[in-house]
C-alpha positions, 0 to 999 in steps of 0.5 A: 754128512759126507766124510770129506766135511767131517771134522778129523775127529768124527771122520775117524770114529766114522769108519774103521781101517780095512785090513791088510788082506782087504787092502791087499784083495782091492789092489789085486782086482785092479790087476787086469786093469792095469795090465791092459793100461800099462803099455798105454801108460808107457807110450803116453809117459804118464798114467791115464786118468781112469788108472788113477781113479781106479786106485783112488776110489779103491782107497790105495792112496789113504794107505799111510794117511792118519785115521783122524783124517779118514785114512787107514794108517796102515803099516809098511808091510801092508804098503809092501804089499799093497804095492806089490799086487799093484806091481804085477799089473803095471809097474809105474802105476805100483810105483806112483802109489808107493811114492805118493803114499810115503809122502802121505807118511812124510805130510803126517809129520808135519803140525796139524795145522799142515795136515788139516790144510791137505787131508781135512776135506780131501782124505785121497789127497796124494802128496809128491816126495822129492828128497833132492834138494832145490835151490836155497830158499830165503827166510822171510817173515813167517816163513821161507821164500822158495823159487827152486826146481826138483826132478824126478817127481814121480806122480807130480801130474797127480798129486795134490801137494808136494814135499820137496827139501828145501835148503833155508837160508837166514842172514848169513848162517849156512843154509839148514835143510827143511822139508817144505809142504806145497800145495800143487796150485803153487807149482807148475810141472815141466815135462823132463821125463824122458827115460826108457823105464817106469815111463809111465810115472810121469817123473818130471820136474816140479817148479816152484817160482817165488812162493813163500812156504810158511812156517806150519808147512817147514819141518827140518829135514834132519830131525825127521829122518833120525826120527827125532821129532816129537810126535804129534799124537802119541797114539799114531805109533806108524809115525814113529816108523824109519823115514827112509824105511817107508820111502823104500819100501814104497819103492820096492813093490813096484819091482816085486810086482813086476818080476813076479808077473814076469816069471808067471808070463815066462812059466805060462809061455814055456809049453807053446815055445820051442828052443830054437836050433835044439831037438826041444819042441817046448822049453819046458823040456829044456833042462837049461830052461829048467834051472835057469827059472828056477834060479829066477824064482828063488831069487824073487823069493830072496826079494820078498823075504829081504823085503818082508824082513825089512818091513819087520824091523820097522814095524815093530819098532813102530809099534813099541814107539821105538827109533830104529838104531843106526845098525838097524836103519843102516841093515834096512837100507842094506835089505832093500838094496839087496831086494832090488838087486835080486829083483833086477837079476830075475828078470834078466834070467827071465828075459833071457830064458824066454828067448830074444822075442822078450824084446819085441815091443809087443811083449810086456816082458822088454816093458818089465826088463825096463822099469825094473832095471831102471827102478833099481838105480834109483839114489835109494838102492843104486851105485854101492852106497848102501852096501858100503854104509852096511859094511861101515857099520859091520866094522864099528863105522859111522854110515852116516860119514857117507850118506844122510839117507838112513 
């Protein structure tokens, strides 16, 4: 019997969860593949099928998926880092990874009923998270009637189903914010991503025309951000982790990945490169070029250990069965924000160091300057909101006054 007829119970006892370092060791065989897919994946605005195979069949999509469905329930930190090594070889490959497995995370809130629907023969099902909300949806019997647009829906070219947020109205009451769970056969994707970084995330917009979402599939949004709902199996402790937490964590590898193989392409050019109109022959002996890679590399470290600090804080949490407290989630979405600065001025440094060629379009370092500057405005990280929410909290202030996602 293969796993994917398996009943949940007996595909869990089938098998048992890699560890971090194998999870971590099969994204980083990937490496070269992904290296030599990226630029194809940039000139196509989409990831190639064969990509996407590849990191299925290394199981990086069962990351967060539950183990009674035959997935790993892995921790934050493994996905950190997971994400990470997938990072260095292609940045947009990194991040669908990251989205989809968060919302994996997201799908394993939902009632049995829902997840037996999306893992209870296809344990590599990938779910697509968009937390913009669409259009309001009109309560009906047993369910929610939903005709709505969402975009930037990184992987929605290969995911399998979808988590969009969905605003519910019924009768005259002010529409509630639910998560809606839709399988991909009721959504049709329009190709509006036309963006000069991550292009090859396929980050369109899903359209949902006049499909009702029923009940099992609708969980309220508010609840499961403060993590508050009641869990399903008091046994899956990674479902008690920081909703928001895990998304941008998923999000961050991408650029760690990133500006690490940035700075080891910089480092490894330097010898053969010369500093123009200068007595140097090799940057390498440029004290300028010295301490400008320097600087470089001491803030990826600051990345990671903002990163690794964040993923801690939620972890342990976790595993206590505990929900974060508001200064906690607030300091993590302070972390990550702070991590993707360091990451976006690295490479800036880099590119810098490396010389104008940087930006020749056959050099892999204008594609990272890109996907890095780009995925560091995303809501999660971008425009000084989660630095103002952290400061709220430092002086005795509600972060939530300013935005729900925390």
């Amino acid at each position: 019997m293969t796993l994917a007829t398996q009943s949940p119970s007996a595909a869990a006892a089938s098998h048992d969860a890699p560890s971090r370092a194998e999870l971590v060791a099969r994204a980083a065989a990937l490496r070269d593949r992904l290296w030599e897919d990226a630029p194809r994946a940039d000139r196509d605005r989409r990831l190639g099928s064969g990509t996407v195979d590849a990191i299925r069949d290394a199981g990086l999509f069962r990351l967060l998926t539950p183990r009674r469905f035959g997935g790993y329930e892995a921790d934050s930190r493994t996905l950190l880092d997971v994400v990470t090594e997938l990072g260095r070889g292609c940045g947009s490959a990194a991040w669908v990874t990251g989205v989809l497995n968060a919302g994996n995370f997201v799908t394993a809130l939902f009632p049995d009923e829902a997840r037996e629907e999306v893992w209870g023969r296809n344990p590599d099902a990938g779910v697509a998270l968009v937390l913009g909300p669409g259009a309001p949806a009109r309560r009906v019997e047993g369910g929610a009637l939903v005709t709505a647009e969402w975009p930037y829906a990184s992987g929605s070219g290969h995911c399998d189903w979808a988590v969009v947020v969905v605003p519910v109205q019924d009768g005259d009451a002010a529409p509630e914010p639910f998560l809606a769970l839709i399988p991909a056969g009721d959504t049709t994707v329009k190709d509006t991503w036309f963006i000069t970084g991550l292009r090859g995330t396929g980050s369109n917009t899903i359209v949902v025309d006049g499909k009702t979402v029923p009940d099992h599939r609708l969980i309220p949004l508010m609840p499961a951000l403060d993590g508050t709902l009641p869990p399903r199996h008091p046994e899956e402790t990674l479902y008690r982790s920081n909703f928001a937490g895990v998304l941008l964590t998923s999000l961050l590898g991408a650029q760690l990945g990133e500006v690490r193989a940035a700075l080891e392409l910089v480092l490894e050019k330097a010898p053969k490169r010369s500093v123009n109109a200068s007595v140097y022959t090799s940057q390498a002996q440029s004290v300028t070029f010295q301490t400008t890679v320097a600087e470089a590399a001491t803030k990826i470290d600051t990345a990671r250990f903002h990163a690794h600090r964040l993923t801690e804080d939620i972890d342990a949490h976790a595993r206590r069965a505990e929900t974060l407290d508001v200064p906690v989630r607030t300091r993590v979405r302070n972390d990550s924000a702070y991590a993707s600065r360091q990451c976006r001025e690295a490479v800036d440094l880099l590119v810098t160091a490396h010389g104008t060629s940087a930006f020749a379009e056959f050099n892999p370092l204008q594609r990272i300057w890109r996907d890095v500057h780009v995925a560091n405005r995303h809501a999660g990280f971008g425009a000084g909101i989660p630095e103002e929410m952290y400061g709220r909290v430092l002086l005795g202030e509600d972060p939530r006054a300013v935005s729900f996602l925390l």
